[in-house]
N, C-alpha and C positions, 0 to 999 in steps of 0.2 A: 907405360901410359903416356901418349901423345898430348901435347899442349892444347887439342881441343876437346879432349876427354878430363883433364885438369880445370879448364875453364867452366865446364856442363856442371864440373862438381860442386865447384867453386858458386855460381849461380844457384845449384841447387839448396846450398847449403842456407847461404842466403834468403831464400825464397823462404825454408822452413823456420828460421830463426823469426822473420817477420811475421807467419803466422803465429807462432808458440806466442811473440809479443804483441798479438792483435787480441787473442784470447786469454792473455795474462788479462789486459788490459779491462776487456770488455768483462772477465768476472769479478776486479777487481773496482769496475762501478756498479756493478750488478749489487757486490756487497757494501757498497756505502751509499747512505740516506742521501737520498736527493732534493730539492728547494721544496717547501711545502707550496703546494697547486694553489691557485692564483684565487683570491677568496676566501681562502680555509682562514681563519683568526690563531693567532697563537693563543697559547692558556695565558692569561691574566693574572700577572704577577701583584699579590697585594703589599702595597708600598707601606713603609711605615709611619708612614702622615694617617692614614687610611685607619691604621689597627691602632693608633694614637689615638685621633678621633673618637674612634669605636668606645675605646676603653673607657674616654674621657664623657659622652653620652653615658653610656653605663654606671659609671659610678655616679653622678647628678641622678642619675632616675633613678638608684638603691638609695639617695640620701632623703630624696624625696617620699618615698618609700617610708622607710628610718621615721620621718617628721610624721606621716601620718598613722603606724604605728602606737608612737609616742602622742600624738593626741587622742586617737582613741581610747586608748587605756587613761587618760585623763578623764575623758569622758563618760566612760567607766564607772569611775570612783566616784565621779558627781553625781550620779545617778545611786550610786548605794547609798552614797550620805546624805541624800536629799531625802530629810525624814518628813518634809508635808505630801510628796508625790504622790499620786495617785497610785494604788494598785493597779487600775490597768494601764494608767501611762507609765509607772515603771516597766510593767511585762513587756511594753510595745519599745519602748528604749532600748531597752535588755537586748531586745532578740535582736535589733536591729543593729543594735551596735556588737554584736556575735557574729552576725555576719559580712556585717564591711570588718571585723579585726581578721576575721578567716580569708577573706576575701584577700586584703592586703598581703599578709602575710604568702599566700600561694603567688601573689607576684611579684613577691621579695624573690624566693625559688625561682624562678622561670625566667627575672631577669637578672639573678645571678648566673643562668644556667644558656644564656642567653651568644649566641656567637653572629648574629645578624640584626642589621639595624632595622631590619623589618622586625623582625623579633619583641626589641625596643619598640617599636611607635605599637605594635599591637597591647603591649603590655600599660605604655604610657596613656593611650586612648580607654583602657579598661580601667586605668586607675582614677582618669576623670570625668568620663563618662557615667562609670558603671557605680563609682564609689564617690561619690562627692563629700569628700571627709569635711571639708571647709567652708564649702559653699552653702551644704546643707545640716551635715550632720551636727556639727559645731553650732550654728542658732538655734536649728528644733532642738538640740537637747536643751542647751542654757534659758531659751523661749521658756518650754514645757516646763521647768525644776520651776522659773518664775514663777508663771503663772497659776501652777499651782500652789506655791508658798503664798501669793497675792489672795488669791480663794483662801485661803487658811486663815490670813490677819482679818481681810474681809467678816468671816466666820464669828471670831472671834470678838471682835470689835462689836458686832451687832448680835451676840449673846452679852454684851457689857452695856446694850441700851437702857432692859430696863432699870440695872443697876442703878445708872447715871440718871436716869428721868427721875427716878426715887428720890436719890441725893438731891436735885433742883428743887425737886417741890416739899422737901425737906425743910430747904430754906426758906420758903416764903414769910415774908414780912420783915427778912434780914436786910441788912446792907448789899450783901454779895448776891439776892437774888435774882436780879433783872440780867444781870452781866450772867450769871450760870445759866439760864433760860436762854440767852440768844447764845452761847458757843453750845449748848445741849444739841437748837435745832441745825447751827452749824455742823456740830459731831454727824449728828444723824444723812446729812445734806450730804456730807463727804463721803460718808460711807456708803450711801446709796450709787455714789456718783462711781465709784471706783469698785463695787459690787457689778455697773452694768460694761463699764471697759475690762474690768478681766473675764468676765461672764465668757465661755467658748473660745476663751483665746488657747487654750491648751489641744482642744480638738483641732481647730481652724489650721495651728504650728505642725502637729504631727501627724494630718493626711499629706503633707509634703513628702514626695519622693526624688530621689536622684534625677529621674527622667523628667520632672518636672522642669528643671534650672535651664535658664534662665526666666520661666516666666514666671517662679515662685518667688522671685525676688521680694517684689512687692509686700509679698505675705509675710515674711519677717517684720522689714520696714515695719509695715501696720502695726503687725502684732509689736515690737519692740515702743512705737509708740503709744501705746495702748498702754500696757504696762507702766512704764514711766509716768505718764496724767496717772493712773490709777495709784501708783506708789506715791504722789503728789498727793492726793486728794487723802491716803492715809497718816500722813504726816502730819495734813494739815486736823485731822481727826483725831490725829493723838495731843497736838494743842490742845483743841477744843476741852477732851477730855482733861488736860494737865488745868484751866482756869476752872474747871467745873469745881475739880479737887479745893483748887485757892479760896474756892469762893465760899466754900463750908468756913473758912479760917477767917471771911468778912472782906476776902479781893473786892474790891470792884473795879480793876483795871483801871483805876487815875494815878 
């Protein structure tokens, strides 16, 4: 072999080795991932400030949760032991307080079960939108149990008139009669007075609905003021009634 049949090989050899390394090369990007295209977002890694937060929302809205739970089942119990309540304002209690506890309790579940803080605010918007444990449930019950025990003393009081009017003119010609004569018409005054403030307060309390708030506010209010003059006016009736008593014994209040 001549030195320029050496050099041809030589060159050739050359030439092959660069291809075999042009196509090593070129499958050797072929198989590795290349820059992601200009626009694509990568996936979004959730930080842990992020599932802190999360956790730390979540458990305030189960505590919350927790609280109205534990008031309903208060409310509950006030309604079984309120022995002046009406029949059907207990049934209308009853059912309603059965289904905000059902109510609650499925979004105890849901925001335990909960992995999105959308999740949360749907759940939190249902518990005070949809269930106004506080706002509402909590006065119409304690209003209603009122004002019907108020009806009740009312009742009571004024099946004790003609008692009481008996006793007064009992006394006539006594010491103690003139003083029993004016707290009698007193007794009667009061009790008429505080007869027409609770008179419809227990209906007026329990057409309030969740969806109402805030514009039932007021109806509380009222109604809570109502109550009170009328608990007033029975106080002052049961005075009246305690000098009527004295004055069979010869009171006459000096």
């Amino acid at each position: 072999m001549n030195a320029h049949q050496v050099r041809k090989g030589l060159a050739g050899a050359v030439m092959s080795g660069a291809l075999v390394a042009g196509l090593s090369g070129g499958i050797a990007a072929a198989a590795s991932p290349g820059p992601s295209a200009p626009g694509t977002p990568a996936a979004p890694a959730v930080s842990t400030a992020a599932k802190t937060g999360f956790l730390r929302a979540q458990k305030a809205l189960e505590l919350k949760l927790t609280d109205r739970a534990g008031e309903l089942a208060r409310l509950t119990a006030d309604v079984k032991g309120a022995t002046t309540l009406s029949a059907a304002d207990s049934t209308t209690l009853t059912a309603r307080l059965a289904t905000e506890t059902s109510n609650i309790a499925t979004l105890q579940s849901q925001v335990a079960a909960a992995t999105t803080r959308a999740e949360l605010k749907t759940a939190s918007n249902s518990m005070y939108v949809d269930n106004r444990v506080y706002a509402v449930m909590v006065p119409q019950v304690l209003e209603v149990i009122e004002a019907d025990a108020t009806a009740a003393q009312v009742t009571t009081m004024q099946a004790n008139e003609a008692a009481l009017a008996a006793s007064v003119t009992s006394l006539a010609g006594q010491p103690g009669y003139k003083d029993a004569e004016v707290h009698y018409e007193a007794f009667v005054a009061n009790v008429t007075h505080a007869s027409v403030l609770a008179q419809g307060v227990d209906a007026m309390v329990i057409a309030q609905m969740p969806a109402s708030f805030p514009r039932d506010t007021h109806v509380f209010v009222n109604a809570s003021h109502r109550l009170l003059d009328a608990q007033i006016d029975l106080a002052r009736a049961s005075y009246d009634a305690s000098i009527v008593g004295l004055a069979s014994g010869g009171y006459t209040g000096s």
